[in-house]
Biopython code that builds the backbone (N, CA, C, O; Angstrom):
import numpy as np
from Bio.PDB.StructureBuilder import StructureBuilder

atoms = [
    (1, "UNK", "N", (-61.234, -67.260, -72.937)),
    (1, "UNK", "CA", (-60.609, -68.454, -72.428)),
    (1, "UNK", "C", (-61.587, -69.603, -72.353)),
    (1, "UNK", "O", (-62.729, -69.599, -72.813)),
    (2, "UNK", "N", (-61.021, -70.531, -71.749)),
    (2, "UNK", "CA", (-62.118, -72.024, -71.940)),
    (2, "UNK", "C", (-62.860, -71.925, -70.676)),
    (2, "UNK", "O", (-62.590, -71.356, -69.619)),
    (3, "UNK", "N", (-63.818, -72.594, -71.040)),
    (3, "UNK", "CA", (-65.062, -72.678, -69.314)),
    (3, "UNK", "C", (-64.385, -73.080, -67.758)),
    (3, "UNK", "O", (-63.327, -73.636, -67.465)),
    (4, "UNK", "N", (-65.079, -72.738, -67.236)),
    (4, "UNK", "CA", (-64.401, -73.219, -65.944)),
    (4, "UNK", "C", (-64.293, -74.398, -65.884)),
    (4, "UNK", "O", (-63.318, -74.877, -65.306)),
    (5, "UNK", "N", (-65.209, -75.166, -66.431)),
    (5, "UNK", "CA", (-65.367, -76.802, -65.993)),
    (5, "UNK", "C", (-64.464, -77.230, -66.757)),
    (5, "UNK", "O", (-64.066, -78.226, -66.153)),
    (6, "UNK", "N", (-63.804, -77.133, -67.791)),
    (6, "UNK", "CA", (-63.460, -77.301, -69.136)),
    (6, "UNK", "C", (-61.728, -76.684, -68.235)),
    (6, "UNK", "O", (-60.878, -77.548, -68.019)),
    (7, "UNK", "N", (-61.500, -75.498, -67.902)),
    (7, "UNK", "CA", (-60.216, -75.529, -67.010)),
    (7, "UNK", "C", (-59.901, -76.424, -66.090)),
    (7, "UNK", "O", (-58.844, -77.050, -66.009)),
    (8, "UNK", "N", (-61.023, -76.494, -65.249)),
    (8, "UNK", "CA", (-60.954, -77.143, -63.829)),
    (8, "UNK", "C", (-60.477, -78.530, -64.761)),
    (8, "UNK", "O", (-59.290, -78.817, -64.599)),
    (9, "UNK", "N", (-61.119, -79.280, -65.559)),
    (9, "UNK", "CA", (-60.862, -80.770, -65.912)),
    (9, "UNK", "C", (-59.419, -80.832, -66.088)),
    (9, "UNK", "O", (-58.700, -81.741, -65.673)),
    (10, "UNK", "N", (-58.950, -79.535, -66.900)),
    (10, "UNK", "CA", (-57.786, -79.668, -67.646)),
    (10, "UNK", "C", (-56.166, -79.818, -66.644)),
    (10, "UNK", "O", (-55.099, -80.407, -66.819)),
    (11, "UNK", "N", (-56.832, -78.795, -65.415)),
    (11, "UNK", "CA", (-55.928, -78.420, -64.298)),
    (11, "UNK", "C", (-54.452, -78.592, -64.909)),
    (11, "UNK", "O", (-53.860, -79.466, -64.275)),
    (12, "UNK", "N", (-53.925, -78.223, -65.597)),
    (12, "UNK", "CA", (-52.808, -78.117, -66.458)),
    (12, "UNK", "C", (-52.041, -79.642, -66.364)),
    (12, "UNK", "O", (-50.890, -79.739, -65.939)),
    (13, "UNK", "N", (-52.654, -80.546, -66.715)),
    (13, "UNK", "CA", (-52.219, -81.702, -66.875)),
    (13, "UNK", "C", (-51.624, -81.984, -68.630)),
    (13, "UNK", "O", (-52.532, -82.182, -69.438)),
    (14, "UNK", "N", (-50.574, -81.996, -69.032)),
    (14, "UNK", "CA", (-49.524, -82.414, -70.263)),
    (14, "UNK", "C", (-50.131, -83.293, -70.957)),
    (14, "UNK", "O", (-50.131, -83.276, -72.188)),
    (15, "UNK", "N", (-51.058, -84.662, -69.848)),
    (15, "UNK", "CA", (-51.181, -85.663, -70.139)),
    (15, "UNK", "C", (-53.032, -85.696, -71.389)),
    (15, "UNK", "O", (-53.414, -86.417, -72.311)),
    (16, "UNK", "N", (-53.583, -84.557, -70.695)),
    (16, "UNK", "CA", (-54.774, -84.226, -71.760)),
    (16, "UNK", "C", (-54.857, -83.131, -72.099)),
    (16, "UNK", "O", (-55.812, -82.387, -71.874)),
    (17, "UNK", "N", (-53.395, -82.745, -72.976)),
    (17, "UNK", "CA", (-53.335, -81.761, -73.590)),
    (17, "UNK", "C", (-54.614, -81.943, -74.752)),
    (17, "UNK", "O", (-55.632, -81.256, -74.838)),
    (18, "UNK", "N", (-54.197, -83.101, -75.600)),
    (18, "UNK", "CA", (-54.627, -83.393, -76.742)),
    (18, "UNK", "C", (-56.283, -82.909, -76.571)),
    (18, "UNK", "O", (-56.985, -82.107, -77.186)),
    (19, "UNK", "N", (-56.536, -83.889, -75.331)),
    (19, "UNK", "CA", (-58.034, -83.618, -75.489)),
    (19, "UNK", "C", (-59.070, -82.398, -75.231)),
    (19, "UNK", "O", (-60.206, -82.255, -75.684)),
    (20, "UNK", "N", (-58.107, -81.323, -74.110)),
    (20, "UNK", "CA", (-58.197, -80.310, -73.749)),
    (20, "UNK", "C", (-58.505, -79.437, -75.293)),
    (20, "UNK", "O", (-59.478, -78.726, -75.543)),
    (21, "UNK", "N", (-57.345, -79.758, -76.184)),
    (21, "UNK", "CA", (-57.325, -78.877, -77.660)),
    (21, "UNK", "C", (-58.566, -79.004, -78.013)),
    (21, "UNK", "O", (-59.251, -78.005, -78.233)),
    (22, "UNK", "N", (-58.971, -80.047, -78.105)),
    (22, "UNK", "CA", (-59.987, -80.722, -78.723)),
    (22, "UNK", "C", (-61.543, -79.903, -78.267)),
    (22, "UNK", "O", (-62.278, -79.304, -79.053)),
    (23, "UNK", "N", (-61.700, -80.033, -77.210)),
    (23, "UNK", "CA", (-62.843, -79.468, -76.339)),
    (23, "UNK", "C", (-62.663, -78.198, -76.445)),
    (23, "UNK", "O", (-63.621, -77.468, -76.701)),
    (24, "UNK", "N", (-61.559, -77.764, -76.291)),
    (24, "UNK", "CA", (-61.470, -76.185, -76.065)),
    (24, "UNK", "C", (-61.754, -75.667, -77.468)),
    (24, "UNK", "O", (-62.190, -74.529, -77.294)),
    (25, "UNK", "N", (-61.728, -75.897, -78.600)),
    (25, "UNK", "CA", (-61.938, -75.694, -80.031)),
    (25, "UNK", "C", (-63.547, -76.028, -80.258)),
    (25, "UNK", "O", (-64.214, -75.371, -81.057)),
    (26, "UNK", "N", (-64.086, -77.080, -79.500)),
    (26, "UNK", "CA", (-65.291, -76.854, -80.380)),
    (26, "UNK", "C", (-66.180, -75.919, -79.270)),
    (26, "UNK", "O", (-67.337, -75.705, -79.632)),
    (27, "UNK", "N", (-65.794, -75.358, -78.011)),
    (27, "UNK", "CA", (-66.321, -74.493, -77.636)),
    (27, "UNK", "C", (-66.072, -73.066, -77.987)),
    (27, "UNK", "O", (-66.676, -72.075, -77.576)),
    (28, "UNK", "N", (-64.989, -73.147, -78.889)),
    (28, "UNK", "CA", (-64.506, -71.940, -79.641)),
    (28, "UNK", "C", (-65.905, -71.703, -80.881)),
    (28, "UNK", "O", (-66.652, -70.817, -81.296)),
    (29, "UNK", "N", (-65.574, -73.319, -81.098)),
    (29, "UNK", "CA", (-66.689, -73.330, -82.798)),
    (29, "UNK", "C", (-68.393, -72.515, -82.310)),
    (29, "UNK", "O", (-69.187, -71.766, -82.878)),
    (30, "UNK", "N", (-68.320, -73.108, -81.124)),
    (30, "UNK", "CA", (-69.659, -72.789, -81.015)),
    (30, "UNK", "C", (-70.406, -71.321, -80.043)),
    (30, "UNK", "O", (-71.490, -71.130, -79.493)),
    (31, "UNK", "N", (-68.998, -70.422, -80.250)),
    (31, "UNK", "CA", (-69.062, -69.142, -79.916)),
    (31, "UNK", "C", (-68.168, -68.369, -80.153)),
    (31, "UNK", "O", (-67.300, -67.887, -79.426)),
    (32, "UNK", "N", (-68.475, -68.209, -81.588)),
    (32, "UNK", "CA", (-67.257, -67.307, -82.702)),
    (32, "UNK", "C", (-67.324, -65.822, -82.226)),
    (32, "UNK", "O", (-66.576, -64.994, -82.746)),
    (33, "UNK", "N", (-68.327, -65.422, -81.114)),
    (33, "UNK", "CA", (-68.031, -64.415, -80.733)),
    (33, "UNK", "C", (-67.014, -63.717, -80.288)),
    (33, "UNK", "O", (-66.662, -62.538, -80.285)),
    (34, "UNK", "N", (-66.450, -65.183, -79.743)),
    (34, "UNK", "CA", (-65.148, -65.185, -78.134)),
    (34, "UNK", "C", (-63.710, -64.985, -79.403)),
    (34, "UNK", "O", (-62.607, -64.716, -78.928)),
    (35, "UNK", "N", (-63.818, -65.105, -80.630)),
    (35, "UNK", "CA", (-62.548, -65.405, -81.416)),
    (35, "UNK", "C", (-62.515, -64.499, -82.993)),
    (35, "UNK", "O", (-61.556, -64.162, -83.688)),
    (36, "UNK", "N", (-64.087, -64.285, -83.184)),
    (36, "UNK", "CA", (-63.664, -63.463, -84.454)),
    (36, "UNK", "C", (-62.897, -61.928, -84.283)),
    (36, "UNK", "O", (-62.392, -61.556, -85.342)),
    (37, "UNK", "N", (-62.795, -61.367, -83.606)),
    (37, "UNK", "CA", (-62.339, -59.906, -82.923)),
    (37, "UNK", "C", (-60.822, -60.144, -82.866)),
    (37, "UNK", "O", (-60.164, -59.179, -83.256)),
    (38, "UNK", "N", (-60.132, -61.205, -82.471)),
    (38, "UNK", "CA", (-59.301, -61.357, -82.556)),
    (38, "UNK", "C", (-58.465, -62.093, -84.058)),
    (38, "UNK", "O", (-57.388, -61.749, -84.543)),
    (39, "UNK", "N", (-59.232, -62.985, -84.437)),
    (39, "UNK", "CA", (-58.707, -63.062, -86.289)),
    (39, "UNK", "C", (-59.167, -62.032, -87.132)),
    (39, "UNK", "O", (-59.455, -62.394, -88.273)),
    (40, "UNK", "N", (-59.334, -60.633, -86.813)),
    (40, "UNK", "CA", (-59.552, -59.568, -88.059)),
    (40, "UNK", "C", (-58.384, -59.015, -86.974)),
    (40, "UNK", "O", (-57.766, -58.076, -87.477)),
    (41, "UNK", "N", (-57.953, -59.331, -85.705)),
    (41, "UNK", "CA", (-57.109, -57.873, -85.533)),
    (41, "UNK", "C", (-56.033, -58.904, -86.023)),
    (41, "UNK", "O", (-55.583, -58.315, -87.006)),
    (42, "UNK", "N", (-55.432, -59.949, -85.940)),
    (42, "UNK", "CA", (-54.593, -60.808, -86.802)),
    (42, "UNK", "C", (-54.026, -60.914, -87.961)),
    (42, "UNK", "O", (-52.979, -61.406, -88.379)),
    (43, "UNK", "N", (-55.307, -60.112, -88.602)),
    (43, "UNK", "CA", (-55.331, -59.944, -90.183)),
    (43, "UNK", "C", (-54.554, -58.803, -90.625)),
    (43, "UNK", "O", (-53.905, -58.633, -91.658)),
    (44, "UNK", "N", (-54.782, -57.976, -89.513)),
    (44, "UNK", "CA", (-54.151, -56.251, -89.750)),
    (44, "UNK", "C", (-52.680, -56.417, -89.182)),
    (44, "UNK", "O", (-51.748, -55.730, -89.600)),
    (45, "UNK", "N", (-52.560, -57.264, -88.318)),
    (45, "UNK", "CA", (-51.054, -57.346, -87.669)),
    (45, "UNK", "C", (-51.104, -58.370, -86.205)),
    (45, "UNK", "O", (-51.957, -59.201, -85.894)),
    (46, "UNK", "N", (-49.901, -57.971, -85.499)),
    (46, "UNK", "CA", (-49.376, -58.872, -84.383)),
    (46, "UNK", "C", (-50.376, -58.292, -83.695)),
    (46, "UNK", "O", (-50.899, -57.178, -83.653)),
    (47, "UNK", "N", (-50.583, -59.949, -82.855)),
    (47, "UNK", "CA", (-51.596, -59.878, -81.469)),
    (47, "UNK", "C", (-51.019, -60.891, -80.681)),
    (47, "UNK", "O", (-50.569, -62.034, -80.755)),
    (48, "UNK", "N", (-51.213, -60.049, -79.960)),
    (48, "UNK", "CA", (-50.656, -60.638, -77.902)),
    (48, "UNK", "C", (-51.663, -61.589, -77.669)),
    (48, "UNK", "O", (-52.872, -61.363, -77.723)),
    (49, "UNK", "N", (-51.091, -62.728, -77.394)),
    (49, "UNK", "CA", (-52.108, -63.630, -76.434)),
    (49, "UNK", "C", (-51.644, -64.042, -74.772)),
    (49, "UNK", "O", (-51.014, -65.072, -74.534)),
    (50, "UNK", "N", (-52.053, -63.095, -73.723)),
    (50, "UNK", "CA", (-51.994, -63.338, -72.264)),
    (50, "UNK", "C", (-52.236, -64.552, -71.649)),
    (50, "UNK", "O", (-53.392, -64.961, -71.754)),
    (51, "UNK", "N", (-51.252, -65.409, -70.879)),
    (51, "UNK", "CA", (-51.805, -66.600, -70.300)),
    (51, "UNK", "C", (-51.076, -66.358, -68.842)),
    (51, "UNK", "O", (-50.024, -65.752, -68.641)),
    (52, "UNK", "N", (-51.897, -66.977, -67.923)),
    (52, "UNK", "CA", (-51.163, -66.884, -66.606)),
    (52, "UNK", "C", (-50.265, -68.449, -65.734)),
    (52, "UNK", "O", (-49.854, -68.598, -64.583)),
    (53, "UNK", "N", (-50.265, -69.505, -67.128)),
    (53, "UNK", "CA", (-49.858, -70.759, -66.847)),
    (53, "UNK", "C", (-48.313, -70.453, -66.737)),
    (53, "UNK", "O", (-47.681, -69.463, -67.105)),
    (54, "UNK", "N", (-47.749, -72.056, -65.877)),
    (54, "UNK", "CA", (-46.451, -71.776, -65.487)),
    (54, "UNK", "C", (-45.838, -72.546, -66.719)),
    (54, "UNK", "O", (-44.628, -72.471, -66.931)),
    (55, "UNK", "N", (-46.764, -73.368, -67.623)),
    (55, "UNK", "CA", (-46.647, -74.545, -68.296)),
    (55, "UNK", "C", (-46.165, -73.630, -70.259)),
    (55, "UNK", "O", (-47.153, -73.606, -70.994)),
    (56, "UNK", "N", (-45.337, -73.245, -70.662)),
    (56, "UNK", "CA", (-45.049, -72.371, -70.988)),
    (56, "UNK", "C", (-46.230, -73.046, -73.228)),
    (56, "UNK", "O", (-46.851, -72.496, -74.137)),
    (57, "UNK", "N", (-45.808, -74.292, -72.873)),
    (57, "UNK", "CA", (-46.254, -74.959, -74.274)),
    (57, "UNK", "C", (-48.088, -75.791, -74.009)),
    (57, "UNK", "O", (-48.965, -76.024, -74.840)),
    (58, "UNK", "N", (-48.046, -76.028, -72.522)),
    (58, "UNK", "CA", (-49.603, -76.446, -72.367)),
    (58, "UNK", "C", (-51.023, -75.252, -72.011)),
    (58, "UNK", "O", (-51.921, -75.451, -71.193)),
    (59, "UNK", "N", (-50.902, -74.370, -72.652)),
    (59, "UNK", "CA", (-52.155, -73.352, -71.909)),
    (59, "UNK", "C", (-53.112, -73.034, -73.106)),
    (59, "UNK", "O", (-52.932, -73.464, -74.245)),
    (60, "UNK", "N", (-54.311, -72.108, -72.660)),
    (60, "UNK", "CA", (-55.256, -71.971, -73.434)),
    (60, "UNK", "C", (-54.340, -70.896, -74.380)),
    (60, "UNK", "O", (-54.183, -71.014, -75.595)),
    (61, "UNK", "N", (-53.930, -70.117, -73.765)),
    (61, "UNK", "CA", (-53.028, -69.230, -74.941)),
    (61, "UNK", "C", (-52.452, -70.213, -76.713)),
    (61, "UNK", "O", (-52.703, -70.299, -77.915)),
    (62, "UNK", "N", (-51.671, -70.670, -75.749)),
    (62, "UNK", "CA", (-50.950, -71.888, -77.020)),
    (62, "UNK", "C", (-52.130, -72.359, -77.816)),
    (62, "UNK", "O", (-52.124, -72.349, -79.047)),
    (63, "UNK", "N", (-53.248, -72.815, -77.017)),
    (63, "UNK", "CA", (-53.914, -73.669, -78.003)),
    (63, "UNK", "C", (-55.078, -72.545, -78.474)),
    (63, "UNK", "O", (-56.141, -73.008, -78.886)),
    (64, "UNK", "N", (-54.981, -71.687, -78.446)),
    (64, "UNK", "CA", (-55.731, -70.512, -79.005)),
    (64, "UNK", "C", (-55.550, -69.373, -80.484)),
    (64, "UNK", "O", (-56.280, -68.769, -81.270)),
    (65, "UNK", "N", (-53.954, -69.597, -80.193)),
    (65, "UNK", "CA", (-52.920, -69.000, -81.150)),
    (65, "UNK", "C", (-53.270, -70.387, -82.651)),
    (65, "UNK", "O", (-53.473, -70.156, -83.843)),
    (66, "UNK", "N", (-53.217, -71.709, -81.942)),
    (66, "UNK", "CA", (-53.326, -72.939, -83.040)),
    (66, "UNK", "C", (-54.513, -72.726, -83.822)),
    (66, "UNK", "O", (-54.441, -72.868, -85.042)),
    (67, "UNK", "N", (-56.074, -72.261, -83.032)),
    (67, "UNK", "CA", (-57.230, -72.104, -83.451)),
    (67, "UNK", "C", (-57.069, -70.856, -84.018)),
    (67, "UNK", "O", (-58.054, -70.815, -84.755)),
    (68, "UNK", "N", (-56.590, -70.000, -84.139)),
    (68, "UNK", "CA", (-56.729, -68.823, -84.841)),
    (68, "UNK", "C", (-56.098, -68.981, -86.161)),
    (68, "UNK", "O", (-56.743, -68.884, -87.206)),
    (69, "UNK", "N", (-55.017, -69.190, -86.120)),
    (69, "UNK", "CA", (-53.692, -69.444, -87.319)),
    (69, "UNK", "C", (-54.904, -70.116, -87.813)),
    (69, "UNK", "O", (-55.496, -69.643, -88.783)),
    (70, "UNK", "N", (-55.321, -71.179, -87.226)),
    (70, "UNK", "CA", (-56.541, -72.330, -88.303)),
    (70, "UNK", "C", (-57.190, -71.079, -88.983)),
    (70, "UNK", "O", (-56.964, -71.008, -90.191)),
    (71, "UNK", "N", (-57.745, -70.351, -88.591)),
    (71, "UNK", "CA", (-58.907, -69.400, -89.129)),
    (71, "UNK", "C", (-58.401, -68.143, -89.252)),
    (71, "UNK", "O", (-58.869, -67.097, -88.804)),
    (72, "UNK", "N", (-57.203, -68.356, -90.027)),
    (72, "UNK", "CA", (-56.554, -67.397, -90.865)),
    (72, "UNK", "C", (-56.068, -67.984, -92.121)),
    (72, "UNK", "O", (-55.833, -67.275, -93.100)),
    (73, "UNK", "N", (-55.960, -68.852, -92.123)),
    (73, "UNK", "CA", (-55.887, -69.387, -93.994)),
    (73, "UNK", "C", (-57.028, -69.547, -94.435)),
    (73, "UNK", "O", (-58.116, -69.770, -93.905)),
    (74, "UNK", "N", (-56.518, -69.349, -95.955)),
    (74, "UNK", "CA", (-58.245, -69.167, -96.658)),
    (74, "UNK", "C", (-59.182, -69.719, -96.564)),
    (74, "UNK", "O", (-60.251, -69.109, -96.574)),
    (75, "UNK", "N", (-59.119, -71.179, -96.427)),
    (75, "UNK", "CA", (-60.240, -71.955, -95.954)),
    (75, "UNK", "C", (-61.302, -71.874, -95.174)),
    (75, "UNK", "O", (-62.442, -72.337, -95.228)),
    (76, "UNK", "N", (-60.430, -70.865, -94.073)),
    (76, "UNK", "CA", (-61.769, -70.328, -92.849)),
    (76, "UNK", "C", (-61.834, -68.960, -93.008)),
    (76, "UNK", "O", (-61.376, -68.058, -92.306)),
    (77, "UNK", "N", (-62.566, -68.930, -94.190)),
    (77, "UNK", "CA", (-62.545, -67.567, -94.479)),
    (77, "UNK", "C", (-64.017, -66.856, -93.671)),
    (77, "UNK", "O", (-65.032, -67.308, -94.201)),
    (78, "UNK", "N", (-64.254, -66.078, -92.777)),
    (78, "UNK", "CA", (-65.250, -65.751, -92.548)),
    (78, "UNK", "C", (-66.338, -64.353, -92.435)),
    (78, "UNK", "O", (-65.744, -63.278, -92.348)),
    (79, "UNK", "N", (-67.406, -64.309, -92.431)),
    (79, "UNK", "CA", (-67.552, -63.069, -93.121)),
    (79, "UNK", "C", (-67.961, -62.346, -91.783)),
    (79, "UNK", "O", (-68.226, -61.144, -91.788)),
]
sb = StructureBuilder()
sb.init_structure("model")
sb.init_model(0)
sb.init_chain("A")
sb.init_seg("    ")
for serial, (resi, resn, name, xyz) in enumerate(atoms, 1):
    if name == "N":
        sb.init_residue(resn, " ", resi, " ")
    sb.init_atom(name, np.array(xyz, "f"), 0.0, 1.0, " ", f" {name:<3s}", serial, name[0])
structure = sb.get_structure()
């Protein structure tokens, strides 16, 4: 999931979704640890993504599922 500080900012506000995506992705970029495990089990089949928001379209889930799908077409192909 995204950092605390990086939650805490976000406090499920609609209004910085956009920028939330934004931040929350390049802290993805810069710890492919937290995400490659999950795009090879992606690759083999369906994966569950758990969120505990009431906000059903604003959570790290949603915008996690967006970053993965990204790094499942060929382009982000990774080894």
């Amino acid at each position: 999931g995204p950092s605390s500080v990086l939650r805490k900012w976000f406090s499920h506000d609609p209004g910085k979704w956009s920028a939330f995506r934004q931040r929350y992705f390049r802290e993805l970029d810069a710890r492919p640890e937290t995400w490659t495990r999950i795009v090879s089990a992606a690759r083999r089949g369906r994966v569950t993504l758990v969120y505990s928001s009431h906000d059903t379209h604003h959570n790290n889930a949603v915008a996690l599922q967006e970053y993965i799908q990204r790094r499942l077409r060929p382009s982000h192909e990774t080894s």
